[in-house]
N, C-alpha and C positions, 0 to 999 in steps of 0.2 A: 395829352394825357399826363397828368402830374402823379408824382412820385410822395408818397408818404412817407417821411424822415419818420426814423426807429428813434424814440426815447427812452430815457432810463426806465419809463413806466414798462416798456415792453420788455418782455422774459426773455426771448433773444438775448439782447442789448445785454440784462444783467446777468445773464447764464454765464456770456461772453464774458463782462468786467472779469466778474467769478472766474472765470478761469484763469485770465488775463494775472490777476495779481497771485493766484495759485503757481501759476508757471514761476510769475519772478521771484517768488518765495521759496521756490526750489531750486531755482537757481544761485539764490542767495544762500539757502541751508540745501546739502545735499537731498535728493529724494530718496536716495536710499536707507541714510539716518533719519529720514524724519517716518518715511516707512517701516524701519525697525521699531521705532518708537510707539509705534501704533499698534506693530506687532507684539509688543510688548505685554501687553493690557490682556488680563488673562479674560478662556472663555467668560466664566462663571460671571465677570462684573459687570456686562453687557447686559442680561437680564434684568441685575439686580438694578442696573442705572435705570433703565427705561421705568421699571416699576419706582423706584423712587423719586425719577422726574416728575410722573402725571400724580402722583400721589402728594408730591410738595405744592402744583399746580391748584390744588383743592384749597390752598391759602389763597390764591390769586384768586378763584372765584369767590370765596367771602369777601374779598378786598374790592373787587370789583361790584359785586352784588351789594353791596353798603353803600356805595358811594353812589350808584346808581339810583338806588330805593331812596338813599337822601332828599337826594334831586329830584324826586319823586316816579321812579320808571315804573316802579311797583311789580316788579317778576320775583318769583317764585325761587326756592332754590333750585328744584328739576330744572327750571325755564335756562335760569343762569348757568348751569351747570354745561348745558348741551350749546348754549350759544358761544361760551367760553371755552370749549375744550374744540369747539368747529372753526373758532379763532385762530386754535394752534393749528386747525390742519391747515386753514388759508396760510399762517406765516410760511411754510415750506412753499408756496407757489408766488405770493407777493414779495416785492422788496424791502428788506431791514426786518427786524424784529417788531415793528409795526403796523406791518403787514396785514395781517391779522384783523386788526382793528373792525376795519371797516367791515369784514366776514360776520365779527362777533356782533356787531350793532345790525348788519342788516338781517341777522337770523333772530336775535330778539326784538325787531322794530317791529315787530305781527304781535306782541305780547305785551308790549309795555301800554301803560295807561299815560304817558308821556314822553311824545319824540324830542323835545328838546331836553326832559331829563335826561333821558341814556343819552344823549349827544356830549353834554355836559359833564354828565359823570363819568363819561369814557374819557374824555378831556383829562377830568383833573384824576383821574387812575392814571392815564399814560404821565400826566406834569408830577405824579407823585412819586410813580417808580424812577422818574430819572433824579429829580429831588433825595430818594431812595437811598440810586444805587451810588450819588453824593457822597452822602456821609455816610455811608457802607465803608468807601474809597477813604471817607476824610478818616475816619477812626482807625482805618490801616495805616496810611501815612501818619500818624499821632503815636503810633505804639510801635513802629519800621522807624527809625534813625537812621538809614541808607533812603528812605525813600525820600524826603525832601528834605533839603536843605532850610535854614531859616527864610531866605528869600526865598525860596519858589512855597514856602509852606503859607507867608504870608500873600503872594500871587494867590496861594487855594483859596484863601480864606477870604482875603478881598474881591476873585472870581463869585465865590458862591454868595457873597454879600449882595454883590453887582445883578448876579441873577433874580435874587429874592426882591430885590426893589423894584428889577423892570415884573415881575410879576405881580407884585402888589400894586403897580402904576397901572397897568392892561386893564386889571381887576376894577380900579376906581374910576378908570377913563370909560369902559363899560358901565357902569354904575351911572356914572356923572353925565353920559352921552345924551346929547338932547335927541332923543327919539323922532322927536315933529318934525324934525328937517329931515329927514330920510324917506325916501320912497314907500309906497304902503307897503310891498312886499316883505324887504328889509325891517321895516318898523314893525311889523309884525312878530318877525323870528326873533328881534331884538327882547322885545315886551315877553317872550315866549323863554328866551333867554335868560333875562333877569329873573322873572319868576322862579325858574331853576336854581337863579344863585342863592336866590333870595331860602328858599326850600334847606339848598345845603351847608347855607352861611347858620342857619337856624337850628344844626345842629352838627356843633364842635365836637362833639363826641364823637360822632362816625368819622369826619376827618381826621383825628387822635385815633381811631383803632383803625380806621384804616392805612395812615402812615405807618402804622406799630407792625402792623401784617405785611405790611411789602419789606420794612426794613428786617423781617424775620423770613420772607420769601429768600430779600438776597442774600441774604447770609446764608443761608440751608442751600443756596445753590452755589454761595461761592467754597462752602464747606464740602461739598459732594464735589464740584472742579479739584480741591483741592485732595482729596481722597483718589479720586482719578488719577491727578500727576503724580502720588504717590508709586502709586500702581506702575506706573512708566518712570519711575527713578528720580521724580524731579522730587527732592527734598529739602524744600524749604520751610518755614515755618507758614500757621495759615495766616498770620496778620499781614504777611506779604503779599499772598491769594487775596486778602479783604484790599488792601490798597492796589491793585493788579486787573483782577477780574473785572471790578465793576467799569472800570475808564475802558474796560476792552469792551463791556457790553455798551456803553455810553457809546463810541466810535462804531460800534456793528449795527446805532440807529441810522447812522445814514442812508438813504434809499439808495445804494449806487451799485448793492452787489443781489445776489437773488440768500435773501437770508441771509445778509449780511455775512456769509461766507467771504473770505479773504480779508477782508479788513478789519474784523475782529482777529485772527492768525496774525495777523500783521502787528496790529496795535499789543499783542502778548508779546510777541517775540521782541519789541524795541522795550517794553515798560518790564522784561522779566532782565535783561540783558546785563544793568549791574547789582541785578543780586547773585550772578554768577551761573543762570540758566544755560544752558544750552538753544543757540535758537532755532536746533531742527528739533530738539524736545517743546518746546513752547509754542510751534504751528503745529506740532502731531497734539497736543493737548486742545488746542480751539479745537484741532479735524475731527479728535474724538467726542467733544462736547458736542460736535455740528451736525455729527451721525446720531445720536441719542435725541437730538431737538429734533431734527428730520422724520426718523423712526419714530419718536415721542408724538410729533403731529400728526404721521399719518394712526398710529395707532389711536389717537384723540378724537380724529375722525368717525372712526368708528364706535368710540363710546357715544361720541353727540349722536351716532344715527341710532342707537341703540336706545336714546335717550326720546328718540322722537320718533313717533307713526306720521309724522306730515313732510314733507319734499321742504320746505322753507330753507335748509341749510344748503340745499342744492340747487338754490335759486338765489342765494344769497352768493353763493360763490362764483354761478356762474354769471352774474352782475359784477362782482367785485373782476373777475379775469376779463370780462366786456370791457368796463370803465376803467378800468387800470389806478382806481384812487386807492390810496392810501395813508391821505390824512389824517393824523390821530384822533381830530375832533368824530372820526367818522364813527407784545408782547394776543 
């Protein structure tokens, strides 16, 4: 009788990580300072965060529902609304902030008039918000002189260069790939593929308002983080929150924690450290953002069912918890 090894895909495993690096980050900042911290945060802004998270959330689905309908997916905004707000309930149960993903694609795959558009246009949503929360990051470090130095500022800049090239290289080699040698299966999804690129390459415009809408997403949630640390005494300026937040959301995509819990805490408390944070104030600030995304999904949950007379979103999830994928091509 063989034994099936636990991977990062299973919720265990990441519950565990989650806790794991929770532990050592208390041990590292007292828990009792970082639970004062928390305690800090008066009732009344609890509410008002949760209603202002899923209400900023309503960018993400034009950002999302452009770039889809580009590509040709052809949904609705009810359609996209309920498949994207049933996204955020998936993130609280899949790993990283991308979690999601695959939740939102398999509740609109019953609607779209093209599976390889929504595949595609969920693609370059997830490549555009990290592109995004970039130069969210870069124009914080530009306007912070503690935040980089001349070399590590020129490391950004040659980093994000380095990026945009192998992206535009993937883009061509796709383009350029000799289809005929490929298996029919393959050549198939490929031809299916391109036709999508081909759809969203053919209009520049939705890509321009669609990057215009995420870089206005992260700002409005790195502005609301940064109204929060207020709230808990952390008083910094917010172009420090713009160069801060985004690289902690960037590091909370890695699949290794259950919603990126602990690593996002983590990645704040090193990158807030010399602007003079506190670093049991800079994990009580992710815990408190982590509680409002948490609460924010499962309440999102309910708007999608609200949103929908058919089971599709609970058959969508319970596939995504089956197969454990969380792909982006599949926040």
């Amino acid at each position: 009788m063989t034994r099936k090894r636990l991977s990062f895909k299973h919720p265990v495993v990441r519950i565990a990580f989650s806790l794991l690096v929770l532990i050592l980050l208390f041990v590292a900042f007292p828990f009792a300072d970082v639970a004062a911290a928390v305690g800090s945060v008066p009732l009344g802004v609890w509410p008002l965060a949760l209603t202002v998270y899923l209400m900023l959330h309503f960018i993400g689905i034009i950002k999302w529902r452009t770039l889809i309908n580009a590509a040709g997916a052809g949904l609705t905004l009810r359609e996209a609304a309920r498949a994207y707000y049933m996204g955020l309930f998936g993130n609280t149960f899949l790993p990283s902030v991308v979690g999601g993903d695959v939740v939102r694609a398999g509740v609109a795959m019953s609607h779209t008039t093209s599976k390889s558009g929504l595949i595609l246009g969920s693609f370059a949503d997830r490549l555009l918000d990290v592109l995004g929360l970039a130069a969210v990051s870069g124009i914080g470090a530009l306007l912070s002189p503690r935040a980089l130095d001349d070399r590590s500022r020129r490391i950004f800049v040659t980093l994000g260069v380095v990026l945009g090239v192998l992206g535009a290289v993937a883009l061509i080699a796709l383009w350029l790939a000799p289809v005929k040698r490929f298996p029919f299966k393959v050549r198939r999804r490929l031809v299916a593929v391109r036709r999508a690129v081909r759809a969203t390459a053919s209009q520049p415009g939705a890509l321009l308002t669609a990057f215009s809408l995420g870089m206005l997403l992260q700002i409005s949630l790195t502005a609301m983080n940064w109204l929060l640390g207020r709230s808990m005494g952390i008083d910094i300026p917010l172009y420090v929150w713009l160069f801060v937040w985004p690289l902690a959301k960037i590091a909370a995509l890695l699949p290794l924690t259950q919603n990126g819990i602990g690593v996002r805490e983590a990645a704040q408390a090193a990158l807030f450290a010399p602007f003079g944070v506190a670093g049991a104030k800079a994990v009580a600030s992710g815990l408190v953002f982590a509680v409002v995304i948490v609460t924010g999904g499962i309440l999102a949950g309910g708007l999608a069912f609200l949103l929908s007379k058919a089971g599709g979103e609970r058959r969508a999830l319970r596939g995504a918890g089956r197969d454990g994928e969380v792909e982006p091509t599949a926040t």
